[in-house]
C-alpha positions as CSV (number, residue, x, y, z in Angstrom):
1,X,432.7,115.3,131.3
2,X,434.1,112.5,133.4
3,X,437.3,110.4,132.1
4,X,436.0,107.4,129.9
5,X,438.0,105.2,132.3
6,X,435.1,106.2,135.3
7,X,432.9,105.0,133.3
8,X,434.5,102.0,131.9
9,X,432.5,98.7,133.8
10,X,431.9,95.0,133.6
11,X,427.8,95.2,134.4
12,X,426.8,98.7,133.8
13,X,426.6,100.5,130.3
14,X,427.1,104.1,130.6
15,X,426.5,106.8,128.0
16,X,425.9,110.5,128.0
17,X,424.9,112.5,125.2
18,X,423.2,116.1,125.2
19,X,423.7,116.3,128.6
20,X,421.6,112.9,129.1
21,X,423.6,110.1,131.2
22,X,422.1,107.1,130.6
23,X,423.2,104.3,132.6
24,X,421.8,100.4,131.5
25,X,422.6,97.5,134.1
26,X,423.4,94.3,131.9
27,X,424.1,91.3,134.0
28,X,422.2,89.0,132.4
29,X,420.0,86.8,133.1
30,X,418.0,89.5,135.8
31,X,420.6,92.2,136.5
32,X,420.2,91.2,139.7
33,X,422.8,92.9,142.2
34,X,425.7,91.4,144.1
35,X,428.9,93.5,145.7
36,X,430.1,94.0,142.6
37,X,427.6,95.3,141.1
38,X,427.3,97.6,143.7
39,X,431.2,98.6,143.5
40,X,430.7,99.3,139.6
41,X,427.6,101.7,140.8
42,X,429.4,103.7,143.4
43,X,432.6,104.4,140.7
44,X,430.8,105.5,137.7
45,X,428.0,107.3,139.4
46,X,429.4,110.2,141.3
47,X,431.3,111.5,138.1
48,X,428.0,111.6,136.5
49,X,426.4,113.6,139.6
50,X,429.1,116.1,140.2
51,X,428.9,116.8,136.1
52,X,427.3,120.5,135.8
53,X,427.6,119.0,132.0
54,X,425.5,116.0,132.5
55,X,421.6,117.6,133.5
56,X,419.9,114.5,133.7
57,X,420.2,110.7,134.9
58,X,418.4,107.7,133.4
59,X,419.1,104.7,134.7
60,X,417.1,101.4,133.0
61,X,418.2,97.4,132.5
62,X,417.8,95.0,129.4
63,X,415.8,92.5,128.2
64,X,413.0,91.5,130.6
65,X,414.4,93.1,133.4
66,X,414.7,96.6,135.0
67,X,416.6,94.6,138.2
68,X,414.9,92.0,139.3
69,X,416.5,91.9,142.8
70,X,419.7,90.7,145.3
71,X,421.8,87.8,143.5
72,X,420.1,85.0,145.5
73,X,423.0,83.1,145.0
74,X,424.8,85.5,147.3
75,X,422.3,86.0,150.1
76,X,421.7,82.5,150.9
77,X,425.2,82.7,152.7
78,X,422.9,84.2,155.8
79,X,426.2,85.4,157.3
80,X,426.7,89.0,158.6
81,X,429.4,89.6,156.2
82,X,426.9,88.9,153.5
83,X,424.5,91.4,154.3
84,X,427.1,94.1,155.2
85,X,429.0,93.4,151.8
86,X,425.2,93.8,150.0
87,X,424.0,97.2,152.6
88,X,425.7,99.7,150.0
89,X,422.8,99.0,148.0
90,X,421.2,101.7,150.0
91,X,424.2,104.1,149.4
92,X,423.9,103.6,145.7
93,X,420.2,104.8,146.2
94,X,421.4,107.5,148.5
95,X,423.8,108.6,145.4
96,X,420.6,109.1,143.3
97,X,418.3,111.0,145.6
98,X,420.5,113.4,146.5
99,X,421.7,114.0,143.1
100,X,421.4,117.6,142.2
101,X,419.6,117.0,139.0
102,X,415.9,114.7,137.8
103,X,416.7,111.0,137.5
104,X,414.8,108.9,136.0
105,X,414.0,105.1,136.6
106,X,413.2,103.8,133.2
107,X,411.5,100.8,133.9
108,X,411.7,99.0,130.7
109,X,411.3,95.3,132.4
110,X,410.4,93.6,135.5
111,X,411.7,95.7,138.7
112,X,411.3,93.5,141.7
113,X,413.0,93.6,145.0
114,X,416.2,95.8,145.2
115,X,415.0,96.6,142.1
116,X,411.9,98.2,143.4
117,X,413.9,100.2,146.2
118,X,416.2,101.1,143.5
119,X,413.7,102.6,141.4
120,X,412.4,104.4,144.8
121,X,415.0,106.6,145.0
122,X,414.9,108.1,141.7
123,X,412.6,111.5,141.0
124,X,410.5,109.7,137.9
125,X,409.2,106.5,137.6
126,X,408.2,105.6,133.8
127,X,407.2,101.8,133.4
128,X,406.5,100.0,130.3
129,X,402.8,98.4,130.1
130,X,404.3,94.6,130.5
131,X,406.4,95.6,133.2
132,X,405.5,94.5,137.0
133,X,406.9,96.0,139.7
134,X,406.8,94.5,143.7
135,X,408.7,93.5,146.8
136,X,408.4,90.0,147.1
137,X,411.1,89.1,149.4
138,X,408.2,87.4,152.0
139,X,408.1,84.7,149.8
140,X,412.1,84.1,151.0
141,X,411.4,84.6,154.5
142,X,412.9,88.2,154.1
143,X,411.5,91.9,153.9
144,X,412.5,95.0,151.8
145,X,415.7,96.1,153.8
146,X,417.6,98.4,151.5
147,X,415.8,101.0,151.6
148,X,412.0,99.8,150.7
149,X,410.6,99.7,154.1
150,X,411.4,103.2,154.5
151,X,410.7,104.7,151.1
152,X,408.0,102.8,150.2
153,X,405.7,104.1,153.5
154,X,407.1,107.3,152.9
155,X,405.6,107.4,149.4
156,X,402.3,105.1,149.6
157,X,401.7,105.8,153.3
158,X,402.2,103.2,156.1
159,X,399.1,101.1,156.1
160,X,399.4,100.4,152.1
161,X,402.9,99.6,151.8
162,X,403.0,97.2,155.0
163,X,400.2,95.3,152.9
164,X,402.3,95.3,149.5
165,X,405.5,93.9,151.8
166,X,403.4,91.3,153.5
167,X,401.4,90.3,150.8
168,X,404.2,90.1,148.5
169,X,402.2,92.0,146.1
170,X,403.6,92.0,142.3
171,X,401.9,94.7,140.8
172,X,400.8,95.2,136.8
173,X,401.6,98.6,135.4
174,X,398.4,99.7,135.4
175,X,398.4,98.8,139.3
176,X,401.2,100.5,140.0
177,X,400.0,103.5,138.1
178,X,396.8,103.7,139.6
179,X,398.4,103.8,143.6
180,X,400.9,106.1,142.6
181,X,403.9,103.7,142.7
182,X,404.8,104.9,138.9
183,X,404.2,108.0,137.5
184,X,403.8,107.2,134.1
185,X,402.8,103.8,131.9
186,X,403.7,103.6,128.2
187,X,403.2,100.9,125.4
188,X,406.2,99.0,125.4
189,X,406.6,100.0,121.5
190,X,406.5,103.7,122.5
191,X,409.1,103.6,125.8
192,X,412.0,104.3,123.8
193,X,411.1,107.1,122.4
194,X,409.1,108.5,125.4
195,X,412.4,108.1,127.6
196,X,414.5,110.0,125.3
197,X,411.9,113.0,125.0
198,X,411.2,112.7,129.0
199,X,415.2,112.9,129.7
200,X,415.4,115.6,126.7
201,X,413.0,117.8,128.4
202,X,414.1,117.8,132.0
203,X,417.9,118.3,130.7
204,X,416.5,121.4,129.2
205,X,414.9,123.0,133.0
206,X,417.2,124.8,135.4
207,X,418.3,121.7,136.5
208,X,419.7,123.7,139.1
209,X,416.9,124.8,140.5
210,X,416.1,121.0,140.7
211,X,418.5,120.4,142.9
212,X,417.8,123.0,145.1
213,X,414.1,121.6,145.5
214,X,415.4,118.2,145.9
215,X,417.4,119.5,148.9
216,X,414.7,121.6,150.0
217,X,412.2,118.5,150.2
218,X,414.6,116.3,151.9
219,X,415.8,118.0,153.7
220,X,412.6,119.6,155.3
221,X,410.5,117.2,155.5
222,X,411.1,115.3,159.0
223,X,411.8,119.0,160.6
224,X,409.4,120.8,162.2
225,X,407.5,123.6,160.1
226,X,409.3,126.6,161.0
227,X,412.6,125.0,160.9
228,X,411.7,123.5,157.3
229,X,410.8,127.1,156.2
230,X,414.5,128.4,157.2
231,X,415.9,125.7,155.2
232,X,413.8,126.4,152.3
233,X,415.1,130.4,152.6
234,X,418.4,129.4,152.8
235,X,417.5,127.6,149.4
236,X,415.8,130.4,148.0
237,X,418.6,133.1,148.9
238,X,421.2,130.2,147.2
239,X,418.6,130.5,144.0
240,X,418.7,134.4,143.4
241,X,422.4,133.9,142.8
242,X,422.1,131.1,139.9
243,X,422.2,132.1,136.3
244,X,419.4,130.0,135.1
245,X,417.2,132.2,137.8
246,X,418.4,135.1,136.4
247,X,417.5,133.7,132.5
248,X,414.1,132.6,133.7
249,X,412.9,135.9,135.0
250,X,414.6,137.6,132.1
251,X,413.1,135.4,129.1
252,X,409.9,135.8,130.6
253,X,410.4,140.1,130.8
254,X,411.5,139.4,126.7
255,X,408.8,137.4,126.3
256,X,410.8,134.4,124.4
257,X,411.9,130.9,125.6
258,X,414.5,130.8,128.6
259,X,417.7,128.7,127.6
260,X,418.5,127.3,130.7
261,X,422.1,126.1,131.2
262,X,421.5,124.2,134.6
263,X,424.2,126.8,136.6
C-alpha cells in the first residue's frame, strides 16, 4: 500500500480499505479546483494507480458539491500563466482514464464545469437524484477546455454535446440519465450504500482484465480496424498469462465462484 505521507493532503481525503481507494475533494465552499488542488491530485493519485493492492478508485466531493468547477477567483487573471498553471486539470483526468483498474465518479452533489470533465474521465458515473450535472462556462464567456469538448462529443456524439456547451445546459439527474451522460441515478438516502456495494463488486472482478480492456478501447479506437484488432491481440496474448484468467476459466471447469485477485 502507498506510504501514508502520499496520501497525506490539504484538500483531498484519501482512504483505502478492502482494496477500495476512496478519494473525497473537501475545499469547501464548491471544491472547486485551483493549482493546488491539482498539485495534491497528481501526488496522491499515482500511488493509488500503480497499487496491484488497491482494485478500485472512487473519487466523490462533500456537501452539495461533487466539484463545482475552476476557482473563479483564479481564472479571472486571463493571463497565459493562468491557464497553463490550471491545464494539468486534464493530466489529472488523464491519470484516471488510463488507470488500470474501474473508477468511479460518485456524484454525490453538484458536478459542474471541470467538474463535469472530471467525472468524464472516470469508467462509472453514479449521481445522486438532487444532483445536476453541466458545462456552463458560456455563461463566463468561456467553453469546456480541459478535457470536455473532447470527451463529451466523444461520448454523447458531436451534434448533442455542442448543444449542451452552447446552451449551457445544467442537467437534472434524470436528464443526465436519460442521454447517457450518467450511468446510474440513486435516492440521495440510498447513495451511500449503493457506492460502497458498486466499488465492493468491481474490486472483486479481475481487475486486471479491466485494465487490459481499458487499454484495448483507448487505445483502438481512433486506429483503423485492422490495426485496432492487433492491438486488441496483443491484449489478448498479455491476458492468457494473468492469474485471474487462469482462476476464471478454472472456477467455471469446478463449477464454484472464481476469487479473483486482480493479477
Amino acid at each position: 500500500m502507498p506510504e501514508p505521507s502520499r496520501l497525506t493532503s490539504a484538500f483531498l481525503r484519501p482512504s483505502v480499505s478492502e482494496g477500495i481507494a476512496t478519494i473525497t475533494i473537501d475545499r469547501p465552499p464548491a471544491n472547486a479546483f485551483n493549482p493546488a488542488l491539482i498539485t495534491e491530485f497528481l501526488r496522491v493519485l499515482p500511488p493509488l494507480v500503480d497499487d496491484p493492492d488497491v482494485r478500485c478508485i472512487v473519487l466523490r466531493g462533500t456537501g452539495r458539491f461533487f466539484v463545482a468547477g475552476a476557482d473563479i477567483a483564479v481564472m479571472r487573471d486571463l493571463t497565459e500563466a493562468t491557464q497553463r498553471a490550471m491545464r494539468p486539470w486534464v493530466d489529472v483526468q488523464r491519470v484516471l482514464e488510463t488507470a488500470p483498474k474501474p473508477v468511479v465518479a460518485a456524484l454525490n452533489g453538484h458536478a459542474l464545469g471541470g467538474g463535469a470533465e472530471l467525472a468524464l474521465a472516470c469508467d462509472m458515473r453514479v449521481m445522486t437524484e438532487s444532483a445536476t450535472i453541466g458545462f456552463p462556462e458560456i455563461s463566463l464567456g468561456l467553453f469546456p477546455g480541459a478535457g470536455g469538448s473532447q470527451r463529451l462529443p466523444r461520448l454523447l456524439g458531436a451534434h448533442r454535446a455542442k448543444l449542451l456547451m452552447i446552451e449551457g445546459t445544467r442537467l437534472s439527474s434524470a436528464e443526465a440519465l436519460h442521454i447517457g451522460l450518467v450511468d446510474r441515478v440513486v435516492p440521495d438516502a440510498e447513495f451511500d450504500d449503493h457506492i460502497r456495494s458498486t466499488a465492493r463488486s468491481l474490486a472483486n472482478k479481475p481487475t486486471r482484465t479491466i485494465g487490459l480492456l481499458k487499454r484495448v478501447v483507448e487505445e483502438g479506437r481512433t486506429l483503423p480496424l485492422d490495426q485496432a484488432l492487433d492491438v486488441e491481440f496483443s491484449a489478448v496474448l498479455e491476458l492468457i498469462d494473468t492469474a485471474d484468467t487462469a482462476e476464471g476459466l478454472q472456477a467455471f471447469l469446478d463449477k464454484r465462484a472464481p476469487t479473483f485477485t486482480g493479477r
